[in-house]
C-alpha positions in Angstrom: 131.4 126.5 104.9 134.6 125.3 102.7 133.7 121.9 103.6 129.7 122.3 102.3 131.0 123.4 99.1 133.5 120.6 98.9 130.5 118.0 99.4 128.3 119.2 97.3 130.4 119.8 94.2 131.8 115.9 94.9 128.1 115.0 95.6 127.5 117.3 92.1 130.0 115.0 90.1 128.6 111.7 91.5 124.8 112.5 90.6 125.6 113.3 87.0 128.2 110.3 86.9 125.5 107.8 88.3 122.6 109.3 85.7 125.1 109.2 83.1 125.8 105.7 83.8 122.0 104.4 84.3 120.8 106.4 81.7 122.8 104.7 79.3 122.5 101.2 80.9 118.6 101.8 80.2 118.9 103.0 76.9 120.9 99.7 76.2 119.1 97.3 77.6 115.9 98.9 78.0 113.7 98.5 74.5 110.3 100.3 76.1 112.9 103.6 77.2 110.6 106.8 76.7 110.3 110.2 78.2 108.8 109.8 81.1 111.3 107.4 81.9 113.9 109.9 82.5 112.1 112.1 84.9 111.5 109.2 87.0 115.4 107.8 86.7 116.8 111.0 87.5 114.5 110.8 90.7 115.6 107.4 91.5 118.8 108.8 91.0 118.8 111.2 93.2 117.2 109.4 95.8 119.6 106.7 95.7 122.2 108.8 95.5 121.6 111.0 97.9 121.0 108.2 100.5 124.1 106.7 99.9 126.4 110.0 99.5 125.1 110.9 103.3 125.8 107.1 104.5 128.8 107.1 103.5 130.1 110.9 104.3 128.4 110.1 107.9 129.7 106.4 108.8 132.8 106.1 106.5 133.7 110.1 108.6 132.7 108.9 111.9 135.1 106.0 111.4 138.3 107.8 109.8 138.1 110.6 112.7 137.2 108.7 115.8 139.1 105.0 114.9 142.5 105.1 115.0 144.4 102.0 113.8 148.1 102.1 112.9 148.5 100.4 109.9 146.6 102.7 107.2 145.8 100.2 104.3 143.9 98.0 106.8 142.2 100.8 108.2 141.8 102.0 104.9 140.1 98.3 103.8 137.6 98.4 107.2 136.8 101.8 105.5 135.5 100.8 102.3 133.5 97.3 103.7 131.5 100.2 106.4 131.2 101.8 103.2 129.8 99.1 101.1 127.5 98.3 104.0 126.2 101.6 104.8 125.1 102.2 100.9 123.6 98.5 100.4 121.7 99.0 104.1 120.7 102.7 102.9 119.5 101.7 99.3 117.4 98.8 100.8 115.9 101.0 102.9 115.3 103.9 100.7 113.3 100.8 98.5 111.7 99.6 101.3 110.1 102.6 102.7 109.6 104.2 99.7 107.8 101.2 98.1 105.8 101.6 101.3 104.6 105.0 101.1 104.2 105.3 97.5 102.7 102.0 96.3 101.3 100.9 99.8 102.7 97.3 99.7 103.0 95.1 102.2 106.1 94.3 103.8 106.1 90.6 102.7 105.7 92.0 99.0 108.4 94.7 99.7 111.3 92.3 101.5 110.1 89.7 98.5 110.4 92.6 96.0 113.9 93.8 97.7 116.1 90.7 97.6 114.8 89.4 94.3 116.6 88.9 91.7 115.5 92.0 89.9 117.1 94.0 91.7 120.8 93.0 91.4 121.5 95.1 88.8 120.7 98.1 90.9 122.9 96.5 94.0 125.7 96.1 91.6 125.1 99.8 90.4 125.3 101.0 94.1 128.4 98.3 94.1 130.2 100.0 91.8 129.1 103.6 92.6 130.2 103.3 96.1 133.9 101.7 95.1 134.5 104.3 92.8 133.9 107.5 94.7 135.4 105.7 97.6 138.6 104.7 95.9 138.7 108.5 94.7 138.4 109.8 97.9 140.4 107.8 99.5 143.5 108.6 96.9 142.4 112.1 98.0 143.1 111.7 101.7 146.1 109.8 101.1 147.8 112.7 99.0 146.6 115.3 101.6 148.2 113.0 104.2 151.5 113.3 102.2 151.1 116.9 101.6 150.6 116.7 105.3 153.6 115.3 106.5 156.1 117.1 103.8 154.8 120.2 105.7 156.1 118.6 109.1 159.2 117.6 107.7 160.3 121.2 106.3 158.5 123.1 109.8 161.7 120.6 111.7 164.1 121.4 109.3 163.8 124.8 109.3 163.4 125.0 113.2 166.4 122.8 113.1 168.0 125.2 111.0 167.1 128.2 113.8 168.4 126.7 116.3 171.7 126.0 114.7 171.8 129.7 113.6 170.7 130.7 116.9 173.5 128.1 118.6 176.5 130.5 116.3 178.1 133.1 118.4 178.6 136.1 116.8 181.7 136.6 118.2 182.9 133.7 116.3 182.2 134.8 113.2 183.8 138.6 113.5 
């Protein structure tokens, strides 16, 4: 249950980061902005971000627990590239299916839609997204990893330390 709370305050943080972010970008670049506008980016947001969040939890978790590689920085690089593939292959399916569904386009018009041009921005946006919560998360597990190991370090000192006092004979000492 620690661990839902854990996601969902980081999930929390990266929602109101990404609306944040495109909120702004659309203000900016964006002359025709109005209200409606930020109803449906705060859904887009969420859809996207939600979609990418669970890729990422799932694949970049599945990979950290079950692959183990000795050196960490390279595991640590195959980390972030599943990462980056697993939010640009959830995002263009989250636009494909829900172009699908909600405007009932074809799936020539949706694929043409999908890798045009128009929508680098928002591949660059999940770009960025994704490198930055995964960068922060991966600082994360490295500290806990150090926090980690200091632990193992003092538990063998101080059962070092037991066994020397248990080694003394009392004898010796009186």
């Amino acid at each position: 249950m620690k661990k839902v709370y854990k996601h969902i305050k980081i999930y929390s943080l990266v929602l109101i980061f990404a609306y944040v972010l495109v909120l702004v970008i659309n203000k900016t670049f964006n002359q025709n902005f109005n209200d409606f506008m930020y109803l449906t980016t705060l859904v887009n947001v969420i859809s996207y971000t939600t979609s990418v969040y669970l890729a990422n939890v799932f694949f970049v978790g599945l990979f950290f627990n079950k692959v183990s590689i000795s050196n960490q920085n390279f595991k640590f690089a195959i980390g972030y590239w599943i990462s980056i593939l697993s939010a640009f292959v959830m995002t263009l399916l989250l636009e494909f299916f829900g172009r699908m569904i909600i405007y009932d386009s074809s799936v020539a018009d949706i694929l043409n839609l999908v890798f045009s041009v128009q929508q680098w921005p928002q591949h660059i946006l999940t770009f960025i997204i994704t490198t930055v919560v995964y960068f922060f998360l991966v600082y994360k597990k490295k500290q806990e990893n150090k926090v980690r190991e200091q632990k193992i370090v003092a538990r063998v000192a101080s059962a070092k330390f037991e066994s020397l006092k248990s080694q003394i004979d009392p004898h010796f000492l009186f």
